[in-house]
C-alpha positions in Angstrom: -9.7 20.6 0.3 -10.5 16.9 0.8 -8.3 14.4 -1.4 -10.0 11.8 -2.5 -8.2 7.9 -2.7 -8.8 4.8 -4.5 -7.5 1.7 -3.2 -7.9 -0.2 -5.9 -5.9 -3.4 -4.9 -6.0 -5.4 -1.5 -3.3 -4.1 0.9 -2.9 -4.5 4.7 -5.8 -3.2 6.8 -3.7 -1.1 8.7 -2.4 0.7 5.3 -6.3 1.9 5.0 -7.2 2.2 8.3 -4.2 4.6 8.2 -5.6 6.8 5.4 -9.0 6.5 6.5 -8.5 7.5 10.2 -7.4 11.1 8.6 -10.1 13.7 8.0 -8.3 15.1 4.8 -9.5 12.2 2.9 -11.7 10.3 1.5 -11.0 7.1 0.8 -12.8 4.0 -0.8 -11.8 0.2 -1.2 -13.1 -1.2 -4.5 -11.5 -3.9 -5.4 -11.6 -6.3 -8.5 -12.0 -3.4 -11.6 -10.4 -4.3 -14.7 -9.4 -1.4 -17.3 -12.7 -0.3 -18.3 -14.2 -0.7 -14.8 -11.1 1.9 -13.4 -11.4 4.1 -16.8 -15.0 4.6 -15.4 -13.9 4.9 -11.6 -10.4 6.8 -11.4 -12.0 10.5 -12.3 -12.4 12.4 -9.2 -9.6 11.0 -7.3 -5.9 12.3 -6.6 -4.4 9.2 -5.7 -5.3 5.6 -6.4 -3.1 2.4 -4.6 -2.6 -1.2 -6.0 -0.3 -4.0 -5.6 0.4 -6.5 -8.4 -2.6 -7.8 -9.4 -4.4 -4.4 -10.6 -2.9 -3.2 -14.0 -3.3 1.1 -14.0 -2.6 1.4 -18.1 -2.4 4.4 -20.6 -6.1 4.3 -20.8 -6.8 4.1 -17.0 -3.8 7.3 -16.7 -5.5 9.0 -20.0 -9.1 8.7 -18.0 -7.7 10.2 -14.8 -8.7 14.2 -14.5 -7.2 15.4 -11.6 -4.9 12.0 -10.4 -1.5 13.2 -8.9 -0.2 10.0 -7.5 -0.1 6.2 -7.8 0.9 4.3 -4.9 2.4 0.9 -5.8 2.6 -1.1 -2.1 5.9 -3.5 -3.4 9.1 -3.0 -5.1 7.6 -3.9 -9.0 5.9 -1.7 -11.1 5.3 -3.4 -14.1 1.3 -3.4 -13.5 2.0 0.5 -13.3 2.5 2.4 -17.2 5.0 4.9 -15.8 6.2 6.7 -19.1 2.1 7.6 -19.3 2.4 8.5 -15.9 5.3 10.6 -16.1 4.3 12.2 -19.3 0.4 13.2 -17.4 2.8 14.6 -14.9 1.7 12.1 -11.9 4.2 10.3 -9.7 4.5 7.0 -8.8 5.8 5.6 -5.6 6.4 2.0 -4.6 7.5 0.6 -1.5 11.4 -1.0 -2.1 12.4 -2.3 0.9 9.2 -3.3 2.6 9.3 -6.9 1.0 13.4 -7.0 1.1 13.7 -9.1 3.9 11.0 -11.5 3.3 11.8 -11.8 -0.6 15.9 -12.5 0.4 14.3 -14.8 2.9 12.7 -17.4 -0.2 15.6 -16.7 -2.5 17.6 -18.5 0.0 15.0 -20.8 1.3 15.5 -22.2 -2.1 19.3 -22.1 -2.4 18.2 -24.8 0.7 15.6 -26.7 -1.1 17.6 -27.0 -4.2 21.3 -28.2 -1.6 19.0 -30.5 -0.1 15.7 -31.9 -2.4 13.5 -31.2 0.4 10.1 -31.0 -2.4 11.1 -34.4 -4.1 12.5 -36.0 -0.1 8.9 -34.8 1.2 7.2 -36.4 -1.7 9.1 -39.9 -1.0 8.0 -39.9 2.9 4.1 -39.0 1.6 4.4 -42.2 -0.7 5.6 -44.2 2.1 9.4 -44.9 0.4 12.5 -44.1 2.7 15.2 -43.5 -0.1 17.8 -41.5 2.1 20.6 -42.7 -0.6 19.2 -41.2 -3.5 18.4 -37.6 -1.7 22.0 -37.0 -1.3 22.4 -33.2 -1.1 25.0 -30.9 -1.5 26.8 -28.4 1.6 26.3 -24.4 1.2 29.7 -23.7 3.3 32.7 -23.0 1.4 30.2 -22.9 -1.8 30.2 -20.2 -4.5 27.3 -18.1 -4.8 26.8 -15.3 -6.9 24.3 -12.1 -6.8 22.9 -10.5 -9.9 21.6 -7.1 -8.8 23.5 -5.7 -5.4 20.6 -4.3 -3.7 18.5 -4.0 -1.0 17.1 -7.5 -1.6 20.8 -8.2 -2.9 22.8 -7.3 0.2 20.5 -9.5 2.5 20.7 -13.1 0.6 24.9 -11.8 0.9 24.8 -11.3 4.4 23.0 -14.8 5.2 25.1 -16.4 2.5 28.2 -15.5 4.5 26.4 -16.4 8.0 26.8 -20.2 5.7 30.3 -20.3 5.2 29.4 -19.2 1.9 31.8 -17.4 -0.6 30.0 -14.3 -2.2 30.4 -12.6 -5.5 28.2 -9.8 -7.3 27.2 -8.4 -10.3 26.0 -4.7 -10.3 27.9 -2.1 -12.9 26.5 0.1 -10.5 28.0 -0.9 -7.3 31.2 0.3 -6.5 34.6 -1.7 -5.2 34.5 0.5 -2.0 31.1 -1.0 -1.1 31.6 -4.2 -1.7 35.0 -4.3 -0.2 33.0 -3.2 3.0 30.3 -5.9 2.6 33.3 -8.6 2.3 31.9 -9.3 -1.2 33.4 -9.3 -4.8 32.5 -7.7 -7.9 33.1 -9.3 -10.7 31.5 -9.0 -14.6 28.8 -11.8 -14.8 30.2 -13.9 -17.4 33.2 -14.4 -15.3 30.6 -14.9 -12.3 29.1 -17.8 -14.1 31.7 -19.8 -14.8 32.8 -20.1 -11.3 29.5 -19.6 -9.1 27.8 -23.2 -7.8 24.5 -21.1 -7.2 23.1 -18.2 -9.0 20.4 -15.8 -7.8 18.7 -13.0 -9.2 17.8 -10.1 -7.7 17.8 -7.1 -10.5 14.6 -5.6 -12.2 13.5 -6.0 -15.7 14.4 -3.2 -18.1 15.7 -2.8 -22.0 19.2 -3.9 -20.8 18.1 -6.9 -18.4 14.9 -8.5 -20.4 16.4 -12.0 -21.2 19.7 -11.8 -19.6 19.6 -15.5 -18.9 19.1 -16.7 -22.6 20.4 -20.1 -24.2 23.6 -18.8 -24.4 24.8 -17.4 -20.9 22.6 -19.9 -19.6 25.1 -22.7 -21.2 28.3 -20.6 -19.8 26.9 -21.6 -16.5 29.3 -23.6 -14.2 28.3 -27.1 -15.1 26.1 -28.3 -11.8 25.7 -24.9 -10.8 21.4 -23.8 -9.6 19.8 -21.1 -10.6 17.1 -18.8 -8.2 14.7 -16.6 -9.6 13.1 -14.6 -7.1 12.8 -11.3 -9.4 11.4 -10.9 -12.4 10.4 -13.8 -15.0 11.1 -11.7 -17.9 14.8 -12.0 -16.9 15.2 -15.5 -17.6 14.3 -17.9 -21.2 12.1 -20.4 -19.8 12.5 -22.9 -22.9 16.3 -21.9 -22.5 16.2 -23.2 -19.0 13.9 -26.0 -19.7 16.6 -27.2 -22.3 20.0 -26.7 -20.0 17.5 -28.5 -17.4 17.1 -31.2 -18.9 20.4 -32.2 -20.3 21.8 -32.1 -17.1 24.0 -29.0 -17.5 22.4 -27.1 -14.6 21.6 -29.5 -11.3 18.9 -27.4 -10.7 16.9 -24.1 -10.5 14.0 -22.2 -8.5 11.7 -20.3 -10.2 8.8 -17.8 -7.8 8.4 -15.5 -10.9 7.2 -16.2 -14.2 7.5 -15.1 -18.4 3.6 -15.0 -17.8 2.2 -15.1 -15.1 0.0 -17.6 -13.8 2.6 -19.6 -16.2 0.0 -21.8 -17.5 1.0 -25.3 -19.3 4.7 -25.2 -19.1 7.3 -27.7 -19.9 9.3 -27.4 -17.3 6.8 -28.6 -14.9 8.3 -32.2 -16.7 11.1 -31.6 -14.7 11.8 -33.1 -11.1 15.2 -30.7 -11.2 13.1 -27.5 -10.4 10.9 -26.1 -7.7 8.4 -23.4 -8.5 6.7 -21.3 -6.3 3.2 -18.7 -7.0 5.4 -15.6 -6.8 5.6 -15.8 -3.0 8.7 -13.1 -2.6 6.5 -10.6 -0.7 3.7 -13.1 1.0 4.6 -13.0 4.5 2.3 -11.1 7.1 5.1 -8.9 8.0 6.4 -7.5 4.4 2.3 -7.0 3.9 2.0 -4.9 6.6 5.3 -3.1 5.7 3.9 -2.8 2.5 0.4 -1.8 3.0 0.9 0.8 5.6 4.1 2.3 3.9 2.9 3.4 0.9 -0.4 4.8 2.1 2.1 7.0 4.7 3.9 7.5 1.4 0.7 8.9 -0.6 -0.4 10.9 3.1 2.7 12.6 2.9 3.2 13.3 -1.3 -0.4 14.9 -1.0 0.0 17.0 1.8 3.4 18.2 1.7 5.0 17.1 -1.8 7.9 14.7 -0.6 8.2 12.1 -3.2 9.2 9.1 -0.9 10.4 6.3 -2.6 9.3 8.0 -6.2 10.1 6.0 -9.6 9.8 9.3 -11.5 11.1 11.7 -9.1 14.3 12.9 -8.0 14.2 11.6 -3.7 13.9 14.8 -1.8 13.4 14.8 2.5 10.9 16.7 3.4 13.4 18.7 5.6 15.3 19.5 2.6 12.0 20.5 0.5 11.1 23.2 2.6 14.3 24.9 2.1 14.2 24.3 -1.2 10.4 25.6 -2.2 11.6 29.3 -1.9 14.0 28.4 -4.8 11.7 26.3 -6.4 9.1 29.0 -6.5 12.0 31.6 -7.6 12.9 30.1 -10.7 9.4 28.5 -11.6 8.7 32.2 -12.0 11.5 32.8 -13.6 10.9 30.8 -16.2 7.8 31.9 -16.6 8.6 35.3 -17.2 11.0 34.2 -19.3 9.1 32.3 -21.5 6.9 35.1 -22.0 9.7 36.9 -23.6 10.5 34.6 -26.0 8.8 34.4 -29.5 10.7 31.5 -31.0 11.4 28.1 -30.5 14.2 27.5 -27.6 16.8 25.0 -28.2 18.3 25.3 -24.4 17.6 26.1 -21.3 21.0 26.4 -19.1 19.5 27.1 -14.9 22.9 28.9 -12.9 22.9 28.8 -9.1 24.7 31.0 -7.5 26.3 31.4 -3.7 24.1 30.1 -1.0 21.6 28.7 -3.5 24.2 25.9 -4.8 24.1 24.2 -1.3 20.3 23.4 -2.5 19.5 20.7 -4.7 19.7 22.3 -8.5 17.8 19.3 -10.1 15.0 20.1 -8.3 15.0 24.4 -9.0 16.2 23.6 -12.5 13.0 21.3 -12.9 10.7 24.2 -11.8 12.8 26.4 -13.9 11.2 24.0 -16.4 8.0 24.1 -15.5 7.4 27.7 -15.5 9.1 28.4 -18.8 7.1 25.2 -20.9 4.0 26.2 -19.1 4.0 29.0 -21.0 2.8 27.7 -24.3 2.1 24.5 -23.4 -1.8 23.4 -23.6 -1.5 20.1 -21.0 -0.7 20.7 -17.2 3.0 20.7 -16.7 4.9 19.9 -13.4 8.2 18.6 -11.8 6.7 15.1 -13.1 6.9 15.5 -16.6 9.0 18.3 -17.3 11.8 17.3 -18.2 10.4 14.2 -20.6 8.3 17.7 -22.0 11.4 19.3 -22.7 13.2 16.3 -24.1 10.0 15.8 -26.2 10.3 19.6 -27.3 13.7 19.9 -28.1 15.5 21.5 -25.1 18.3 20.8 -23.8 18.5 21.3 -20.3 22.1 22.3 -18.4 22.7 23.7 -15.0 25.8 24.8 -13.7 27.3 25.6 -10.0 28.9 29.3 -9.2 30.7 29.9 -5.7 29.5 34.0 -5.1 27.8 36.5 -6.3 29.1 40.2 -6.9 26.1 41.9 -5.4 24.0 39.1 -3.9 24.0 36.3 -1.3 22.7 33.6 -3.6 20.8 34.0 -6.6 19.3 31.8 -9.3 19.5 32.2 -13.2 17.8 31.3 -16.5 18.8 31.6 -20.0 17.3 30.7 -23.0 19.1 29.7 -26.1 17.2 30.2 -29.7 18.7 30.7 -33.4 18.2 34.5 -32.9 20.2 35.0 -29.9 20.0 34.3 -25.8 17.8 35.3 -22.8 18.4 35.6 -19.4 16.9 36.4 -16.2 18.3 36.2 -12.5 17.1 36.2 -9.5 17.0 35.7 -5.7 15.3 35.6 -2.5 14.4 38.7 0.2 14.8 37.3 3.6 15.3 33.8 2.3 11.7 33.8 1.2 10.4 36.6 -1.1 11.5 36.2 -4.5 13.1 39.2 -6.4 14.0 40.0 -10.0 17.4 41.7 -10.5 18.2 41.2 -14.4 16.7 40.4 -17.7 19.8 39.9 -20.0 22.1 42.9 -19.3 19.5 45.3 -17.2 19.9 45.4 -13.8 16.7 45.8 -11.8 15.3 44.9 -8.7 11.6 43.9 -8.8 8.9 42.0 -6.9 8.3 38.6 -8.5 4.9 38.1 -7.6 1.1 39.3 -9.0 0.2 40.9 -12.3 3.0 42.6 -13.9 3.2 44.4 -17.2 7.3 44.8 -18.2 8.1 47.3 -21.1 11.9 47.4 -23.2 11.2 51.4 -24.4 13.6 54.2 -25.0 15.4 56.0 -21.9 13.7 59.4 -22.2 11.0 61.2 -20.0 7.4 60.3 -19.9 7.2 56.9 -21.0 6.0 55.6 -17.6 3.6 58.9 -17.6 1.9 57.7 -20.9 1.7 54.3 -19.9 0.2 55.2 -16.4 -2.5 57.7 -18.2 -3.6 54.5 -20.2 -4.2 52.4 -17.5 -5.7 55.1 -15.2 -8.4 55.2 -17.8 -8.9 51.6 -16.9 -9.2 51.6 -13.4 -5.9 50.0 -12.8 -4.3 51.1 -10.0 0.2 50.7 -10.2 1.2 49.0 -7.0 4.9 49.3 -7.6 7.2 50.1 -9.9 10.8 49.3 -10.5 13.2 50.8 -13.9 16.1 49.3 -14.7 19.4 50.4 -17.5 21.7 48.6 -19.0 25.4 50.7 -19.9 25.8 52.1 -23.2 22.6 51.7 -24.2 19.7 54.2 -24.8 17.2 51.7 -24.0 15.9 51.0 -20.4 13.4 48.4 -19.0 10.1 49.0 -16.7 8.3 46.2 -14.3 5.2 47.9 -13.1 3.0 45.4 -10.5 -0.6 46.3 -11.1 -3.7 45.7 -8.7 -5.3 43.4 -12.0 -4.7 42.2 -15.8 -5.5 44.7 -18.6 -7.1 44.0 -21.4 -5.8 43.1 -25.1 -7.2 46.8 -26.0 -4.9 48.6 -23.5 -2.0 46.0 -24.3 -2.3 47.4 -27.6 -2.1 51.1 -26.9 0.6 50.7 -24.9 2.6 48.8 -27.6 2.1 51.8 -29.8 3.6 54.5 -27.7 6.5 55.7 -29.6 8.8 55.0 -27.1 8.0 51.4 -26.6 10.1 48.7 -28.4 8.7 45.5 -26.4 5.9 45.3 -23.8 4.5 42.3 -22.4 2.2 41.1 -19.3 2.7 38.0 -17.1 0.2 36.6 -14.0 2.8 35.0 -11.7 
């Protein structure tokens, strides 16, 4: 089937011709829509690319009908609403490292405009003035320079800094000693940074914990002289703060590319000659473009043929090589939980998914996730994937645990669900026949060996003679052929279960003569 794409933003030319040189899309460049122009455009299509300038909102995501992916070609998605996205199940890729270089690149062309006044030198030599003495600069070698945000983009400005002479400390709580004792860098908390670091550059991304981090007040425990370069995000840094520690001569000078708002408008500190500003250059280079451009449009390729979530904001990373030995899992405990929450009449407090054996050297976010989506798909109403599961769950209640077991006593790696409710606890396990064919072998303490797969109707009834007789006579008057059948007992107990794979669904009718067989406690019928 043919995928349709949206680029909705302008991205390098080799990004689309790289989409549209494929026959399993369709692809069109319509540049320039505001919210209500993509409400009105974005049903119909699966994926839909932008770079900054193109907001995709809750309404544009609430207007989507079958959108599985946005493509973000850059490192920022704050034009992208990703809890909406996440919550519709679609995923959202960006591009991190295709503007690292080139963004690294102006953060420390202007820890060299700042050492050496080259806007305000260049304006002097326009007027016709040659005022060498009062352009005095200042030497990066044996300088201070400190790095909020250790990473991709964070590790480059290091490794020029130290190409300077320069000495390099970092802030990142999630960076640790070992790395930065490779990089020949020191981590250090940022207060402590400031006070000692002659230049300051940030290179983090705005969040709950980060928005303002540079207010009035750490922007005063600055080292007195000390420059500040904002390559980033605006929303990391008070611009009337700034304008203020500016002005009075505490800071000697600061770099701004990003904005609080963006174009920033009237702004006092254009007053300043102590700053340099730039029109959010950090990716403008023809190289990160391209990089950009034809990375994420590889990116979406790949996510809607195959799955792989490269470089996803709301996905767990997963190769591709890795998630084609991990779909037979996958696929075994999405039924699962299917099946599982089929059998459940009440609300479930947790979910705990159990790998066991060969399945543990697999990646058990990923099955636990399916595990997810099978059992919420159950009862919910909206589509539900390996997107929004989880936030579903966390939204409904469950708690979600999964847990790592060396062997099995009876198989080479199998894959369990339980279900925890005020009533009691479900389970069901299972694993794969020739790494591939997934297999039922308990519900709760009944041990049974069943195909996973097609119509199934599965019966709790009393261990005595004929039940499986009536049952077939009732369906024989429908037409419905058994395909298999598998019975299963538990010890000590006079009850047994049935799975019985049928050639189609019965009807309610039938359901309901089979639930009044004497011998039947529970009965229920799943489509996996």
């Amino acid at each position: 089937m043919t995928k349709r794409i949206l680029v909705a933003d302008k991205i390098a030319q080799e990004g689309v011709d790289y989409l549209t040189d494929r026959d399993d899309f369709s692809v069109d460049v319509i540049h320039g829509l505001d919210e209500a122009g993509l409400c009105e455009k974005i049903p119909g299509y699966n994926a839909v690319l932008v770079r900054s300038a193109v907001k995709i909102t809750g309404k544009v995501i609430d207007a989507a009908d079958v959108l599985q992916v946005i493509g973000r070609a850059g490192i920022g998605v704050d034009n992208i609403d990703v809890d909406k996205a996440t919550e519709k199940g679609i995923a959202v890729l960006n591009t991190p490292d295709a503007n690292a270089t080139t963004t690294a690149e102006l953060a420390f062309a202007h820890i060299l405009s700042l050492s050496r006044n080259l806007p305000a030198a260049d304006r002097s030599v326009r007027a016709g003035k040659w005022e060498r003495s009062k352009f005095v600069g200042a030497e990066l070698a044996g300088k201070t320079l400190g790095i909020v945000g250790y990473g991709t983009i964070g590790r480059i400005v290091a490794n020029r800094a130290r190409a300077f002479g320069m000495n390099v400390v970092i802030y990142d709580p999630f960076v640790t000693a070992e790395i930065c004792a490779a990089d020949g860098v020191q981590s250090v908390e940022l207060d402590k940074m400031l006070v000692s670091a002659d230049y300051v550059t940030l290179h983090c991304p705005v969040n709950d914990k980060t928005r303002g981090l540079f207010n009035a007040e750490r922007l005063a425990g600055m080292k007195k002289g000390a420059r500040l370069i904002n390559c980033a995000r605006g929303g990391l840094v008070d611009e009337a703060a700034l304008y203020e520690v500016l002005k009075s001569g505490h800071l000697a000078g600061a770099a701004l590319d990003v904005y609080e708002t963006e174009p920033p408008g009237e702004s006092p500190l254009f007053e300043l000659d102590n700053i340099v500003f730039t029109p959010h250059l950090g990716a403008s280079t023809a190289e990160a473009q391209t990089a950009a451009g034809t990375g994420i449009a590889k990116q979406i390729a790949v996510y809607l043929q195959t799955g792989e979530p490269i470089h996803a904001i709301n996905l767990p990373p997963v190769s591709s090589e890795e998630l084609i030995k991990l779909k037979p899992y996958m696929t075994l405990a999405r039924r699962l939980g299917k099946l599982l929450g089929n059998m459940i009449e009440e609300p479930i407090r947790e979910l705990e998914v159990t790998l066991c054996g060969a399945a543990t050297e697999r990646n058990i976010r990923s099955i636990s996730t399916e595990g997810l989506v099978g059992l919420i798909s159950t009862y919910m109403s909206i589509p539900v994937n390996r997107v929004n599961a989880r936030t579903i769950a966390e939204q409904q209640g469950i708690k979600l645990t999964e847990s790592l077991r060396d062997m099995h006593t009876d198989y080479q790696s199998t894959v369990g669900l339980t279900a925890y409710f005020d009533s009691g606890t479900l389970s069901v396990e299972g694993t794969l026949f020739d790494r591939t064919h997934p297999r039922l072998v308990r519900i709760s303490a009944y041990d049974i060996e069943a195909v996973l797969d097609g119509h199934l109707i599965i019966t709790r009834h009393l261990d005595q003679p004929g039940v499986v007789a009536a049952i077939s006579t009732l369906l024989a008057k429908q037409d419905i052929n058994i395909q298999h059948m598998q019975m299963g007992v538990a010890s000590g107990d006079n009850m047994a279960v049935a799975v019985l794979g049928i050639a189609r669904p019965v009807n309610d009718a039938t359901m309901t003569e089979i639930e009044k067989l004497k011998a039947i406690d529970k009965v229920m019928q799943v489509s996996l």
